[in-house]
MARZASE-857180 format. One line per 8 residues: for each residue z, y, x of C-alpha. Coordinates in Angstrom, 1 decimal, padded with zeros to 4 digits, always signed. Last residue first. Layout:
# residues N
Z/Y/X  ...
# end
This chain:
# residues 491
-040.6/-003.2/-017.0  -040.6/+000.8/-017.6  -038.9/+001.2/-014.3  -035.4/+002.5/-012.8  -033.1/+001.7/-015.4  -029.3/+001.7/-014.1  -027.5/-001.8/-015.1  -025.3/-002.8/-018.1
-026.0/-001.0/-021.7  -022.2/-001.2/-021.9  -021.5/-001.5/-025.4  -019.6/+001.6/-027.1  -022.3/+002.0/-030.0  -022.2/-001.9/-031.1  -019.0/-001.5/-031.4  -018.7/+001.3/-033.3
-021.6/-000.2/-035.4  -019.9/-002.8/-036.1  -016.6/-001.3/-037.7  -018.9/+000.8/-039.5  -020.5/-002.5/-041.3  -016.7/-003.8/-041.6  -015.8/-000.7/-043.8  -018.2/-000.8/-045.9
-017.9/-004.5/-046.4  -013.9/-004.3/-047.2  -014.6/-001.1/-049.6  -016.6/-004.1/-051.3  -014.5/-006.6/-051.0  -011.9/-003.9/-052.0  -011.4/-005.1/-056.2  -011.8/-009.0/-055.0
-008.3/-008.6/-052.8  -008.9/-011.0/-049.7  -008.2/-008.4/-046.8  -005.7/-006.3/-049.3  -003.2/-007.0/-046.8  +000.0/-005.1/-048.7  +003.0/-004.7/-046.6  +001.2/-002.4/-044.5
+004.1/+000.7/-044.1  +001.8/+003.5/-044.9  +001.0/+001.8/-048.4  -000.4/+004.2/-050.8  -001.8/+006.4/-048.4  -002.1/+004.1/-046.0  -004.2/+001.2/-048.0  -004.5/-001.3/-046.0
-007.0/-004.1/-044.9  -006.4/-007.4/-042.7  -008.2/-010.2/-041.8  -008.5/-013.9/-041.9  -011.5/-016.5/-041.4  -010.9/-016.3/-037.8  -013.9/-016.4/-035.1  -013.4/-012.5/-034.7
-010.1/-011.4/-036.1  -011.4/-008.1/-037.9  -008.6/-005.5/-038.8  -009.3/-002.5/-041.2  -007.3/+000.3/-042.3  -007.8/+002.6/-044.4  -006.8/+006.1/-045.6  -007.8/+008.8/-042.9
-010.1/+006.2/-041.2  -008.6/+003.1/-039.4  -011.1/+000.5/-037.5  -009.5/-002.3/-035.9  -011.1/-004.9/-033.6  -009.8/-008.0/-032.7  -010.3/-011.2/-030.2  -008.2/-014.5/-029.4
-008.0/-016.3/-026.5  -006.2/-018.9/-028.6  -003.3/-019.9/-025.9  -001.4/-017.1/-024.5  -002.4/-015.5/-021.2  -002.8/-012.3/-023.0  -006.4/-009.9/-023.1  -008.2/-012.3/-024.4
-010.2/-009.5/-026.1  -008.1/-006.8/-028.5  -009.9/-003.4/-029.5  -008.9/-000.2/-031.2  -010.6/+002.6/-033.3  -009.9/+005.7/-034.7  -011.9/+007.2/-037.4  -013.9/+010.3/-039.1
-013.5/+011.8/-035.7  -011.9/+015.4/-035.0  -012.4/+016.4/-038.2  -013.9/+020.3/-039.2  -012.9/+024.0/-038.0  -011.4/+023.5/-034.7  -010.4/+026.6/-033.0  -006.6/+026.3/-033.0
-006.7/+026.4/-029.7  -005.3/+023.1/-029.3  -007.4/+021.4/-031.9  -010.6/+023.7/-030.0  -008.9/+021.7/-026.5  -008.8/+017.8/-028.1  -011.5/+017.1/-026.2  -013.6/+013.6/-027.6
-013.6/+010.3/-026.1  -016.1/+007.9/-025.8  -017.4/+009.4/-022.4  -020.4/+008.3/-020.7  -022.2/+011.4/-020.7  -020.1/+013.2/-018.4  -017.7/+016.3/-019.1  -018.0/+019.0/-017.0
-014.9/+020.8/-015.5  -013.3/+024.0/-016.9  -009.9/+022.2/-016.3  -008.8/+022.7/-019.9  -012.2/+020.7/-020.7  -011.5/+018.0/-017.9  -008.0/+017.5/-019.1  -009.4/+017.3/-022.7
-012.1/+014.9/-021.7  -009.7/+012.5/-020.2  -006.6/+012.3/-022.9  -009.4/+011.7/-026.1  -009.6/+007.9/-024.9  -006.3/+008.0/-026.1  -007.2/+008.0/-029.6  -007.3/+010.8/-032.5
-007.0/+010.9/-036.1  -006.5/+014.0/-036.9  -002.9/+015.1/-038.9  -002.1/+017.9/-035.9  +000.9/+019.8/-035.9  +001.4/+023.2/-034.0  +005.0/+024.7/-032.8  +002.9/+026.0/-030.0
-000.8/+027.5/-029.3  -002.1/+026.3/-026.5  -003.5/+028.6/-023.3  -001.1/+029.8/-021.0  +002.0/+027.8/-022.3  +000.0/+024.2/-021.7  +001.2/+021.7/-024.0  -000.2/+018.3/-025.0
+002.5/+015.8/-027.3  +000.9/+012.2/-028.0  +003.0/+009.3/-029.3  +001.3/+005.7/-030.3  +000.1/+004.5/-033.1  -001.1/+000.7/-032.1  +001.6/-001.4/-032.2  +004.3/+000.4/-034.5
+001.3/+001.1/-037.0  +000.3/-002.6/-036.9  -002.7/-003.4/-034.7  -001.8/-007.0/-033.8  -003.3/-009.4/-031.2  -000.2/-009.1/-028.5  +003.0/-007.1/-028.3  +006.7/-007.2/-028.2
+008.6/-008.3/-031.3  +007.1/-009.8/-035.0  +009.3/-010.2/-038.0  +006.8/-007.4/-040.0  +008.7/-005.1/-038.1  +010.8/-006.1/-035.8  +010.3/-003.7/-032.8  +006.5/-004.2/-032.8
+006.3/-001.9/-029.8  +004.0/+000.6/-029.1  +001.0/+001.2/-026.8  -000.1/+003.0/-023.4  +002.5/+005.8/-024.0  +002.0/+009.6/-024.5  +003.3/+013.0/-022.6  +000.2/+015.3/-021.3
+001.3/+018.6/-020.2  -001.0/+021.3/-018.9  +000.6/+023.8/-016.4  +000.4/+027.2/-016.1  +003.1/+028.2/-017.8  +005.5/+025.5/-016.2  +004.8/+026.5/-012.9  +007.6/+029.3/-012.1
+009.3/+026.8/-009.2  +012.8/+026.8/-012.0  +010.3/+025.8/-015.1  +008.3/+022.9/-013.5  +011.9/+021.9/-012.0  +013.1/+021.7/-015.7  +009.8/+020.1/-016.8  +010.6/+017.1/-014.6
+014.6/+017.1/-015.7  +013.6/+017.2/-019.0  +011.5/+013.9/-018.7  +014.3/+011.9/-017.4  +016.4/+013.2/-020.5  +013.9/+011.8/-022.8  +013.3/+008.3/-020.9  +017.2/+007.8/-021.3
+016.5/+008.2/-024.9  +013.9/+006.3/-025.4  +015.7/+003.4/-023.3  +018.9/+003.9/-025.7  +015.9/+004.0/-028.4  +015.2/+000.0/-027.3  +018.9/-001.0/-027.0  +019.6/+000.6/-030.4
+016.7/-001.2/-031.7  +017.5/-004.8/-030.5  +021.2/-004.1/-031.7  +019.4/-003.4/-035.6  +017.8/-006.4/-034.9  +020.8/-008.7/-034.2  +019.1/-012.2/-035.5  +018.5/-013.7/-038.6
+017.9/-010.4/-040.8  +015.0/-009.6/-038.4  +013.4/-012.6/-040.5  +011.0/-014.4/-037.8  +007.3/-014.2/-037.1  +007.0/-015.8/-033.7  +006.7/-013.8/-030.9  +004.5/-012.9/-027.9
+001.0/-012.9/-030.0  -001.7/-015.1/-030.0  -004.3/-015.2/-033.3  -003.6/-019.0/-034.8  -000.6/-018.0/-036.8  -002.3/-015.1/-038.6  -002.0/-016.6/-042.0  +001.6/-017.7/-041.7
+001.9/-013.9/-040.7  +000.7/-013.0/-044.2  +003.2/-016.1/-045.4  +006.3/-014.5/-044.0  +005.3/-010.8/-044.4  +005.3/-011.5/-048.2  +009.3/-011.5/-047.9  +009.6/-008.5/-047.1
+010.2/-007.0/-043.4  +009.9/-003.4/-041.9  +012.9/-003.0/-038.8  +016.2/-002.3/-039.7  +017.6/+001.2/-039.8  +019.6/+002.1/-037.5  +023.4/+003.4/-038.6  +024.6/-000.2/-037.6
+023.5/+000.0/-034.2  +025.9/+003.5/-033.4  +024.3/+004.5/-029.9  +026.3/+006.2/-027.5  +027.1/+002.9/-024.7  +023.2/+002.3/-024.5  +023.0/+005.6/-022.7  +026.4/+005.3/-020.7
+025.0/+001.4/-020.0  +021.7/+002.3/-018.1  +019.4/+000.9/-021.1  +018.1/-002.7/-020.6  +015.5/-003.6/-023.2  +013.5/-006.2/-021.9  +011.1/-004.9/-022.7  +009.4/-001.5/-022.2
+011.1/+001.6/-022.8  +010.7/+001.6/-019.6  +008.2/+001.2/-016.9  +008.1/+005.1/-016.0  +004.3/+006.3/-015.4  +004.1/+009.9/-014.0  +000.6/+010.9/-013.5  +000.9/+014.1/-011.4
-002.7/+016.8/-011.4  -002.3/+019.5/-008.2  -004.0/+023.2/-008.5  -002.4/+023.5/-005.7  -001.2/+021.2/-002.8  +001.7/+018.7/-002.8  +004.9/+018.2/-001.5  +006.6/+021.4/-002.9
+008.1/+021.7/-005.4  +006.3/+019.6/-007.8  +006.0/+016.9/-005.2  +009.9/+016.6/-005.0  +010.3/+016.6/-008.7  +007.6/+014.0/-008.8  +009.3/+011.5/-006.5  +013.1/+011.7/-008.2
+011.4/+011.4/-011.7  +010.2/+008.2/-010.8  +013.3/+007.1/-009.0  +015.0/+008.3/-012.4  +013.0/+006.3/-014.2  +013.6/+003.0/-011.9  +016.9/+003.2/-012.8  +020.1/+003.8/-009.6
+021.4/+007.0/-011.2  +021.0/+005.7/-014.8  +023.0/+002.6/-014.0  +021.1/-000.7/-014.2  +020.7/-002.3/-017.4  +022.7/-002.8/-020.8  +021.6/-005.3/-023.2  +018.6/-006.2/-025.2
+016.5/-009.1/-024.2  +019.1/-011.0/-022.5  +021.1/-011.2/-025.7  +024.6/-010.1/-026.1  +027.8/-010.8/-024.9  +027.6/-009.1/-021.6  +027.8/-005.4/-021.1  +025.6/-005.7/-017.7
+027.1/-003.3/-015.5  +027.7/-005.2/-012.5  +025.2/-007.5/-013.0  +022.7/-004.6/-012.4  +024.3/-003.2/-009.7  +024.4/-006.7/-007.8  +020.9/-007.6/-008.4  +019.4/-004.2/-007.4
+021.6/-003.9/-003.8  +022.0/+000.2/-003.5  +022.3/+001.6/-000.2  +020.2/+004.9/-001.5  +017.2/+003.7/+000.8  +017.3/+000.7/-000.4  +017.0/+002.0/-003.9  +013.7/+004.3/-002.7
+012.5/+001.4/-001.0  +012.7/-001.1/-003.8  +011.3/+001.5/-006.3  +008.2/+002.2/-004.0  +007.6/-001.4/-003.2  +005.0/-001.7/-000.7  +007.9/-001.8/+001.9  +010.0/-003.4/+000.0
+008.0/-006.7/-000.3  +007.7/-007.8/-004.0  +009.8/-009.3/-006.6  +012.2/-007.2/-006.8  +012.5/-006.3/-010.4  +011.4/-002.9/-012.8  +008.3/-004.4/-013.9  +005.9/-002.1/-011.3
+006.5/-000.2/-008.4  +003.6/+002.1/-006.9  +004.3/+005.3/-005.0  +000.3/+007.1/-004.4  +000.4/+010.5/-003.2  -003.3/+011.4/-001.9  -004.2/+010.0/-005.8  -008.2/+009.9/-005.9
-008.8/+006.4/-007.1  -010.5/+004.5/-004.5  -008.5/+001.4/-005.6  -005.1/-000.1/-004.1  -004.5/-003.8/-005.0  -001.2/-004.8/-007.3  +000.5/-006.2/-004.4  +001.0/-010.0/-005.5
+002.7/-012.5/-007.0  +001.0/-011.3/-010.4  +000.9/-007.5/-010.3  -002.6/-007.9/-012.3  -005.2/-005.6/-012.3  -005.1/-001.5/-013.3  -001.1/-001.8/-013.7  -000.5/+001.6/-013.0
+003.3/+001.7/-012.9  +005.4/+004.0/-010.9  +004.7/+007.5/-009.2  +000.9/+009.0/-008.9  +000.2/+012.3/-006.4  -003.7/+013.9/-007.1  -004.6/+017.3/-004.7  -007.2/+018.9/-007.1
-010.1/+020.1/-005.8  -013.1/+018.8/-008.0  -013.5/+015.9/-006.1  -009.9/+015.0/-006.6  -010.0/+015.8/-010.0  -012.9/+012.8/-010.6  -011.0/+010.3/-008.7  -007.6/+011.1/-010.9
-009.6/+011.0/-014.1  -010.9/+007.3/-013.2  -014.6/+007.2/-013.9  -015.3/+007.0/-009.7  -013.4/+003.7/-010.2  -015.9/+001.9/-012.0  -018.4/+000.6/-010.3  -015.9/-000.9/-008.4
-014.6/-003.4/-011.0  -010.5/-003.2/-011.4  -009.7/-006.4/-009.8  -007.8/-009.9/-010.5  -007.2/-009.3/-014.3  -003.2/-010.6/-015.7  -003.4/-008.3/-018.8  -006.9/-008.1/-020.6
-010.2/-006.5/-021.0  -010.9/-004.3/-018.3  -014.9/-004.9/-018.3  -015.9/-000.8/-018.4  -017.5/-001.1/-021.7  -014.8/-003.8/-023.3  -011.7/-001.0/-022.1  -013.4/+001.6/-024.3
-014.0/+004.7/-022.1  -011.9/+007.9/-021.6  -011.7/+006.6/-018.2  -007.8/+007.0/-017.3  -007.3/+006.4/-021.4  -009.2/+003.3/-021.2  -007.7/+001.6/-018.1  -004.6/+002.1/-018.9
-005.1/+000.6/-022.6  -006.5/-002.6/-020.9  -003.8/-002.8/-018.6  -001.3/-002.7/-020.9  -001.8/-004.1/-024.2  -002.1/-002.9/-027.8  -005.7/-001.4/-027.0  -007.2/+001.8/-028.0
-004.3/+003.3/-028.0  -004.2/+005.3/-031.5  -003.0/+009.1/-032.3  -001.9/+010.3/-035.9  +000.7/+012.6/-035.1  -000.6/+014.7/-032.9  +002.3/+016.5/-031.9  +000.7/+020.4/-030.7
+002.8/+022.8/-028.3  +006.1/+024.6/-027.5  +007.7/+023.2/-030.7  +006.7/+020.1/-029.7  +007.8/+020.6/-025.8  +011.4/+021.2/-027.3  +011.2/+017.9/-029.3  +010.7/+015.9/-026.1
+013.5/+017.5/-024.4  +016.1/+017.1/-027.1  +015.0/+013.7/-027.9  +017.9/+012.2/-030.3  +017.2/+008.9/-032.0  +018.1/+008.1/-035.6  +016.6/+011.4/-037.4  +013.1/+010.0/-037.0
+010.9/+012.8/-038.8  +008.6/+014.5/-035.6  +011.2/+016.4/-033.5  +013.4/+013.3/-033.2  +011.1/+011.7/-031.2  +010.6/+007.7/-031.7  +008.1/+007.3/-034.6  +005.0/+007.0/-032.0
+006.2/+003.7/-030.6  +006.8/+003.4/-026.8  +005.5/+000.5/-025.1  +005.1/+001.9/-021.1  +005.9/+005.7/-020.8  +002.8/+008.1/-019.6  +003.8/+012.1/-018.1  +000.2/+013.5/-017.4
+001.2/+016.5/-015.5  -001.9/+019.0/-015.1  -001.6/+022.1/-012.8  -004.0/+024.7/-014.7  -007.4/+026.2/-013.4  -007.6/+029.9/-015.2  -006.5/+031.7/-011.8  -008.5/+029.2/-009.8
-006.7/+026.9/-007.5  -007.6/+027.2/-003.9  -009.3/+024.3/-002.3  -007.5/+022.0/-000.2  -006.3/+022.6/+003.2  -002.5/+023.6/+003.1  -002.0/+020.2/+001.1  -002.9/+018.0/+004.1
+000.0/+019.7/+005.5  +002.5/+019.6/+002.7  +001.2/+015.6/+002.3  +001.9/+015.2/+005.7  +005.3/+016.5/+005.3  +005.7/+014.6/+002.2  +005.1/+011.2/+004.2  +002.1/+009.9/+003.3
+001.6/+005.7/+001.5  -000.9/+003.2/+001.2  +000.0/+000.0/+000.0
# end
């Protein structure tokens, strides 16, 4: 793993370009399975987000914003690109390369040749971490401090986490032990202190680059592991929540036999009654780590606000997908697009330039993430994009819809047996799921039914809505394919 000393990064730094007045610092701040109904700002009065709320009010929540697919690398790999993972062959978790051809797509690359001095800290998770180094790309960053599942498993020295806790004097398997609460399930309990967390290691590393270690204009991609499972809060953040004034997840007794149905597409769990087991505990544990995440955040745009860049600087906070958390009696991840899944948080400020305290209903996807940095960069915008800027939304400019739909994709993409594939199409009211090579489906009604206990996939009055529907759903596809290789001849 490659890795510069700040002080070489300060000097390297000293060389690059000079940032235009109008040319803004960019932080792309991205958590790892984090469901858009999590910040207390935008309706869920369970969790408290004092940090994440405040950069709502001083921007726009797009509250209706889609990964375009429910699993890591995948998702990673679309929203760097602004491409559908299927077009640029990134498919599924556990891949042994990101293809070449496509690394000069990555945002980071692409800022780099236009000037930008590019710093990443945490996850990336392009191609599989799998008893190995995930392997370095050509992709821009100058900084580049890689960990991944918050674990030793790999050599300290190309283990940015493991160095940085070694460094500190801090032994990972006996601190955690030693403040395990105990007595509950291994999925959800308490972690590692917050002092000695991978987040705050992450938010250690940019702090130091944002004053100081890196050049101007400069773009940060932040990328903490958590919330992601297992849910290990540091224990004075798990230790404030009150499980039994959560909510518990989405579940009827219909969800039963609809899961019944979708037995054969792979997921991580089994469809089970979240009354049977300590739910509400799994989703105290799981905000804990929202919450935790929340004040790690603050502290970034605190030292944006105390080095006088915070006006100047576009902020990106979202996650690569959500959590099932329950609902429906699913947990984790896999070949599902339920709201929890698939909607995911998006919150863009940039003092300068945005309007603030703004709202946004459009349907919009992460794909959207790379043309708007380009836009508020004043940088073209190639061809190949999928994704649409989201700057005259954040103007307040836009006078029609963003996209009549938002859609997401599923191929293979877990080492679960079914290899199965999905596509989901959801326009302001509907939404549609195609299990390809499975004679089941799903369609919902949102207005009437925005929490998808009704799968009106086999109901004979929306056949037809269920065709419509499936025709766009093809053509999307169809639209998005990767033609393949350059033409250079008639025949």
């Amino acid at each position: 793993m490659h890795r510069r000393t700040f002080l070489q990064g300060a000097a390297a730094a000293s060389a690059a370009p000079q940032q235009a007045a109008s040319r803004p610092n960019i932080l792309l701040f991205c958590t790892d399975q984090q469901r858009y109904d999590t910040i207390g700002a935008l309706g869920n009065p369970h969790i408290r987000t004092p940090n994440l709320d405040r950069l709502a009010a001083n921007g726009t929540a797009f509250e209706n914003n889609y990964c375009q697919t429910p699993i890591c690398t995948p998702s990673r790999a679309s929203f760097l690109t602004g491409c559908y993972a299927s077009s640029i062959h990134v498919n599924r978790n556990g891949n042994s390369h990101f293809p070449e051809q496509f690394q000069s797509r990555l945002i980071s690359r692409i800022l780099k040749d236009a000037g930008y001095d590019c710093g990443m800290v945490g996850k990336f998770h392009l191609s599989s971490s799998f008893k190995r180094v995930e392997p370095r790309l050509d992709d821009g960053y100058r900084h580049f401090e890689w960990s991944h599942a918050p674990r030793m498993d790999w050599p300290v020295e190309q283990h940015g986490y493991g160095r940085w806790l070694r460094g500190k004097g801090v032994d990972f398997a006996a601190e955690y032990g030693r403040n395990r609460l105990g007595g509950r399930s291994k999925e959800f309990d308490a972690g590692i202190a917050a002092a000695h967390h991978e987040v705050s290691w992450c938010v250690d590393y940019a702090t130091r680059w944002i004053r100081g270690a890196i050049g101007k204009p400069w773009f940060i991609t932040v990328n903490t592991y958590a919330p992601h499972p297992p849910f290990h809060p540091p224990p004075e953040f798990l230790a404030r929540m009150s499980p039994e004034r959560i909510p518990m997840p989405l579940w009827r007794a219909s969800d039963a036999a609809n899961q019944a149905k979708l037995s054969r597409v792979d997921f991580q769990s089994k469809a089970k009654d979240p009354s049977t087991y300590e739910s509400r505990m799994m989703k105290a544990a799981y905000y804990a780590q929202v919450e935790f995440v929340d004040d790690a955040f603050g502290k970034v745009v605190k030292s944006l606000e105390e080095t006088g860049q915070l006006g100047n600087t576009l902020i990106l906070f979202t996650s690569d997908h959500g959590e099932t958390m329950g609902d429906h009696g699913l947990t984790h991840k896999g070949c599902r697009f339920n709201e929890g899944l698939a909607r995911v948080p998006l919150i863009v400020s940039w003092p300068a330039r945005f309007r603030r305290g703004a709202r946004s209903k459009a349907l919009t996807e992460l794909t959207d993430l790379v043309p708007t940095i380009l836009d508020a960069a004043g940088l073209r915008k190639p061809d190949y994009l999928h994704g649409r800027s989201l700057v005259p939304i954040l103007t307040g400019t836009d006078t029609g819809t963003h996209r009549q739909f938002a859609r997401s994709e599923y191929h293979d993409a877990l080492d679960l047996p079914g290899h199965s594939h999905a596509n989901m199409l959801r326009n302001e009211r509907y939404k549609l799921v195609h299990y390809h090579g499975n004679p089941v489906g799903e369609l919902y009604d949102l207005e009437r039914d925005p929490n998808e206990f009704g799968n009106l996939w086999e109901h004979p009055n929306h056949l037809a809505l269920r065709a419509e529907l499936s025709r766009q759903l093809f053509d999307a596809v169809m639209l998005t394919t990767d033609p393949g290789q350059p033409r250079i001849g008639p025949m």
